[in-house]
Each structure stands twice: as C-alpha cells, then as structure tokens.
C-alpha positions in Angstrom: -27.5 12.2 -18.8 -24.0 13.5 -20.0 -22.6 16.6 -18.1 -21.3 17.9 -21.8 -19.4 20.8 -19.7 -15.8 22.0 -20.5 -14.8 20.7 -17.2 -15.3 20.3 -13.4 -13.7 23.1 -11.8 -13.5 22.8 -8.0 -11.9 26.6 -6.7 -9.0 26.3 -5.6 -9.8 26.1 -1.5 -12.4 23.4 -1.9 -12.0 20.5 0.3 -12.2 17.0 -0.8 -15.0 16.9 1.5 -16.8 19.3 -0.6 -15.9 17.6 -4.3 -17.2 14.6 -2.9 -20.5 16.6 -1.8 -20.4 17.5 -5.7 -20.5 14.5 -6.9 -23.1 13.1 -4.5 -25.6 16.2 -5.5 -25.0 15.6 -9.4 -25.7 11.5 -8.9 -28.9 12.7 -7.3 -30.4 15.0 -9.8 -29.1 12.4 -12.6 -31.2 9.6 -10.6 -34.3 11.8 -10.0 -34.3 14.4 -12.1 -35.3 17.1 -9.8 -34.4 17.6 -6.2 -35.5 20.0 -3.7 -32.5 21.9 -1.4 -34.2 20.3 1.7 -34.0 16.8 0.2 -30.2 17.6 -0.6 -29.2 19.2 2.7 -30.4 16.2 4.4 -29.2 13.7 2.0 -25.8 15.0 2.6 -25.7 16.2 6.2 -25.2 20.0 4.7 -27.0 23.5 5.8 -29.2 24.6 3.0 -26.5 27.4 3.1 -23.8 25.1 2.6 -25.9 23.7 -0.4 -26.8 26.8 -1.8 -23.3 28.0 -2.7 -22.5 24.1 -3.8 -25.5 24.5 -6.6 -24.6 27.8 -7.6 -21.0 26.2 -8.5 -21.9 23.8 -10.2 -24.9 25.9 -12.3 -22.1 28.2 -13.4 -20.2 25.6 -15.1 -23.2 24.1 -16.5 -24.1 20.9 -14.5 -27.2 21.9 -13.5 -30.0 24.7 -13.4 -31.0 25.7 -10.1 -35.2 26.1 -9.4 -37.0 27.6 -7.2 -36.3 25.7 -3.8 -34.0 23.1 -5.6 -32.7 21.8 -8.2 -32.6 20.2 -11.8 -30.6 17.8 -14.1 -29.4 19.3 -17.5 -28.7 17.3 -20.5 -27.3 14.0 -20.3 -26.0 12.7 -17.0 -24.6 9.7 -17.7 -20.7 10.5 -17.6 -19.3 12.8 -14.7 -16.6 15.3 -16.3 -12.9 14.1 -15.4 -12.0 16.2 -12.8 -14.6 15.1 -11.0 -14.1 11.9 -11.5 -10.8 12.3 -9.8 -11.9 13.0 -6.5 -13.7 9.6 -6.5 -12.4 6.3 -5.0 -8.5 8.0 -5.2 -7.0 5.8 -2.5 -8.4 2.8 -5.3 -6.9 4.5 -7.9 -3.4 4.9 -6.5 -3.1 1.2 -5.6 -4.4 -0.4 -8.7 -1.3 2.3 -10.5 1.4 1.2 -8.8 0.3 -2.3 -9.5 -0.2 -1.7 -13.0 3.4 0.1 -13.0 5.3 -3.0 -11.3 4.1 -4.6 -14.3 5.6 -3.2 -16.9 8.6 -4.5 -17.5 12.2 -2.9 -16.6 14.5 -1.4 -19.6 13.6 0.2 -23.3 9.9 -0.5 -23.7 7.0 1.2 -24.8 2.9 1.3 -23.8 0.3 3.4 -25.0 -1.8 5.0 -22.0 -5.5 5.8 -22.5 -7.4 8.7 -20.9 -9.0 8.5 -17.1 -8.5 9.4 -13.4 -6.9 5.9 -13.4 -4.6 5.6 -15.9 -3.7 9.4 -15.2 -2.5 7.3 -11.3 -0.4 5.0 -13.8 1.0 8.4 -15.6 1.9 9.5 -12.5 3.5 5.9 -10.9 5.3 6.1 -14.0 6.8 9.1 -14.1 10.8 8.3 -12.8 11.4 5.1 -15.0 14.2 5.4 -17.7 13.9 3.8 -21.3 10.6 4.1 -21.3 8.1 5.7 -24.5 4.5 6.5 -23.6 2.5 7.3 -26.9 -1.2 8.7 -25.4 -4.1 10.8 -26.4 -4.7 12.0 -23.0 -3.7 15.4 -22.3 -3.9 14.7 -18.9 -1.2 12.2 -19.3 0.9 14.2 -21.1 1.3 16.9 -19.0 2.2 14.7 -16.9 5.2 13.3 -18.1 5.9 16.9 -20.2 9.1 17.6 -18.0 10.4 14.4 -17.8 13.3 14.3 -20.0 13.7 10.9 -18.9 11.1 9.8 -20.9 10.0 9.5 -24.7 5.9 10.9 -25.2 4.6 10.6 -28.3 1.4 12.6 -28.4 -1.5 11.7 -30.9 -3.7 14.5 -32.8 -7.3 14.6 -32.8 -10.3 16.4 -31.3 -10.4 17.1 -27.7 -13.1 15.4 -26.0 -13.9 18.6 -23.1 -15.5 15.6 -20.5 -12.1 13.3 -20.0 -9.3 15.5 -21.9 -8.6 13.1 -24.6 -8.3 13.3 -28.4 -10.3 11.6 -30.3 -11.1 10.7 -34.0 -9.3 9.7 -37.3 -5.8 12.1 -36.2 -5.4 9.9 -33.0 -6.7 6.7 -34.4 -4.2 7.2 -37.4 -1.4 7.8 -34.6 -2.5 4.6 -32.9 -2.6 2.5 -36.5 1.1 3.4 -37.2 2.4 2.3 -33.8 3.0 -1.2 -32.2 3.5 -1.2 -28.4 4.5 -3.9 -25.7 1.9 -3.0 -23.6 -1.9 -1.2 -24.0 -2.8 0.7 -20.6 -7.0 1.2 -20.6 -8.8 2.9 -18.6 -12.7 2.5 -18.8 -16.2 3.7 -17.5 -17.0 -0.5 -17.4 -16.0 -3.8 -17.8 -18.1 -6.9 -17.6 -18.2 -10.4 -18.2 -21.3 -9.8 -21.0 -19.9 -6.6 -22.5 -16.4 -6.4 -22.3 -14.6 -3.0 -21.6 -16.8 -0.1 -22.6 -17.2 4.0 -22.7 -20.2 6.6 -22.8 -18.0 7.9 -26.0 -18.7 5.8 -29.2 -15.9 8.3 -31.0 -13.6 7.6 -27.7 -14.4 3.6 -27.7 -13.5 3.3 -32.0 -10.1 5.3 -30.9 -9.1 3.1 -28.0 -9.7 0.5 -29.9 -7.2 1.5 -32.1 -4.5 1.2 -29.1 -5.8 -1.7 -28.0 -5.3 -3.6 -31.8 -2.1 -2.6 -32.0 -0.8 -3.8 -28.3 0.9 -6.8 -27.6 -0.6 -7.0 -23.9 -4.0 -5.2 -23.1 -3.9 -4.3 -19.5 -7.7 -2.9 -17.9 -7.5 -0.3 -15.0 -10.6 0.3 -13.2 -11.8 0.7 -9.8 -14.2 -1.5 -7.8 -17.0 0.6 -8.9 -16.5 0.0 -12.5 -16.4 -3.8 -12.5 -19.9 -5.7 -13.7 -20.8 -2.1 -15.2 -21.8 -1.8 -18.9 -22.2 1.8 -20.7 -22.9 2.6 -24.1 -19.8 1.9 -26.5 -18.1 -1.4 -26.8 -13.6 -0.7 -26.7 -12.6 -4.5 -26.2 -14.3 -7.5 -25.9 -12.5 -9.7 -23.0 -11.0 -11.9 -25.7 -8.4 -8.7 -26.4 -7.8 -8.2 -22.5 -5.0 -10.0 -21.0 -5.0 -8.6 -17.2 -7.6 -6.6 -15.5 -6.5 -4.8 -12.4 -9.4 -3.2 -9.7 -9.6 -3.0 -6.1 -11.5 -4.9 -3.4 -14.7 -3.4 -3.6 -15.1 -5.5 -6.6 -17.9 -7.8 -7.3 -16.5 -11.0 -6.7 -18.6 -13.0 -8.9 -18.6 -11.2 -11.4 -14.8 -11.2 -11.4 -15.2 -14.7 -11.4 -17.0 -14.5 -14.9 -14.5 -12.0 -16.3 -11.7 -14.4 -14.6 -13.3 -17.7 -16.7 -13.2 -15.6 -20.2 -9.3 -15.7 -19.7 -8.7 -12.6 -18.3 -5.9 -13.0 -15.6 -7.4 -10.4 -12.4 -5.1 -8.7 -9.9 -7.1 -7.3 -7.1 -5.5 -4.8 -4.5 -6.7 -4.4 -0.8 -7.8 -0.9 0.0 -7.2 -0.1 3.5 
C-alpha cells in the first residue's frame, strides 16, 4: 500500500521513541489492514491515550483513517514516506556512509548521489571534502551540501516525487544522459541476488538508471533490512553494481548470492 502523502511530519518535540512507534503502527495497518487501538496499545507497550494522539497525527497527514475503536490502512502501503524512513535503522545508516565516503577517492572527482535516508548519511559524510562535484536529484541531498562553497552541486530538473524528495522524469534523466561521473552512489528499497537493485517508483527506477549508465563505478547503499528484498521496479541488475555496502543485520546467504554475481560486499558491524 503506498502512503502517497506529501510527507512524514513528526512535530517538532517528538521523540525518536515516538517516530519509531509511527512506523511500527503504519507496518501494522499495512500488514492487516485494520487494527483495533487495544491491539496497538498492546502491540507497542503504549496507553490507548498515548495511541490515540499518535493516530490522530498520522490521520492528519493522510496515512491513515481512524475508525471507531481503531484503525485503518489508506491507499497503498507499500513505501513509507522519507522522513520516516529516516528514523529507521539510523545507527546502520551512518556506518554504511562513512564507509561509502572513505571510498571515494581523494582530489577533483565527481559522483552522482541518488535519493534515500542512506545516501542522504553519505551527503552528509561528504559534506567537508574539497574538489569534489555531486550532481543529484535529491533535494534532500542538496540542501545538504547548499552552503558548502567547498563543493560543486549540480542539481537535475524534473518532477518532485512528494514520498522520497527526488526529481524524477525526462528533465532529470536528460541531466543524468549528458553527465559521466567516476562514481554512481544508489540508494534502494531492495537488492537481491534474483532481482537486482529495485524501487516501489517505476518513474524513480527508469531515472536512476540513468545515473547508474552513465557511472564508471556503481556503488549500492542499503541497510540490513533491504538486502534479499525485491519491490516493484527493476534500477540495476547486479551485472551494473560493482560494490554493495549494508550492515550486519544482513542475510548472510543471500549476500553470498549477490557476492557470487560479482558484486564485491563491504559489511559494517553495528554495535
């Protein structure tokens, strides 16, 4: 089910705690459907109260519809919007950034950066090198690195995609087509020994593909969780990823397959 919303917003004094309460309530009613508030409060070890003002969040920016005693899915739940994404697995996400950052190499050199809650970790491990050009269609990136005059951001057009914050379509894929970089940074909702890198976007996978052609190096970051999953549109088959970088929560086995295609893996321990 897709949370087509114009974006998670957490207010401003809401613990992690609580975004990660968020996330557990919307995995529910996308699993089931329907829930009743008892079956969430004890699901999450929250007062019905505590619940209550939870659901009524998240009905105001359209991610649900509470019913009488509970509540139901809306739409398509298959992709959480990005800024909730971000308050999942963050300690992964850090350390799978600054590995993918000691891998780019020192000097003038330039990578394109995808959109995500990882590669925006990379935007931000990034963020004091010197001779360094970043072409993206995240905005999320780009804000990022706006007031870094140390750095050279080359922005691509396109339509804003309101669940990750990226452009997408012909502008950014006509960016991508006139561009050659040393290094392609993907994020992705799955990657899989059968199915390659893929996205719950078929407009976001054809652009991203576009980046990906026109790299030297492909590099894949994704968390544990991500790893052995397979969603709806194909970016890359493993034949045009050189490195995959996740975390330790990773299937092993299934890095194993993705390891045998010819993908070299870096994993990072997560404390």
């Amino acid at each position: 089910m897709s949370l087509a919303a114009p974006g998670f917003l957490v207010p401003r004094a809401a613990s992690s705690k609580r975004s990660q309460r968020m996330v557990s309530i919307l995995e529910l009613l996308g699993r089931d459907g329907t829930v009743p508030l008892s079956v969430l409060s004890d699901a999450l070890g929250a007062s019905a109260a505590t619940i209550r003002r939870d659901l009524a969040d998240l009905e105001a920016q359209g991610l649900l519809a509470r019913t009488h005693g509970g509540a139901r899915a809306v739409g398509s739940q298959s992709e959480l919007p990005v800024r909730l994404k971000d308050s999942q697995f963050r300690r992964a996400k850090q350390l799978i950034a600054r590995k993918a950052a000691l891998l780019i190499p020192a000097g003038r050199y330039a990578i394109a950066l995808s959109g995500g809650s990882t590669t925006a970790e990379v935007a931000k491990a990034l963020a004091n090198r010197s001779e360094l050009t970043i072409v993206t269609n995240s905005l999320t990136t780009a804000m990022e690195f706006a007031s870094r005059p140390n750095l050279k951001v080359l922005m691509t057009g396109g339509l804003i995609r309101s669940n990750s914050f990226e452009l997408v379509g012909s502008l950014a894929e006509n960016t991508f087509n006139a561009i050659n970089v040393g290094t392609a940074i993907l994020g992705t909702d799955g990657i899989s020994a059968l199915a390659g890198a893929t996205t719950h976007d078929e407009t976001e996978a054809k652009t991203n593909l576009a980046m990906v052609t026109h790299a030297e190096r492909v590099l894949v970051v994704a968390d544990g969780s991500k790893v052995g999953r397979i969603t709806l549109a194909k970016v890359a088959g493993l034949d045009q990823i050189h490195e995959l970088i996740t975390d330790s929560s990773a299937d092993p086995e299934e890095l194993e397959r993705i390891a045998a295609a010819g993908v070299v893996i870096h994993v990072v321990e997560v404390d």
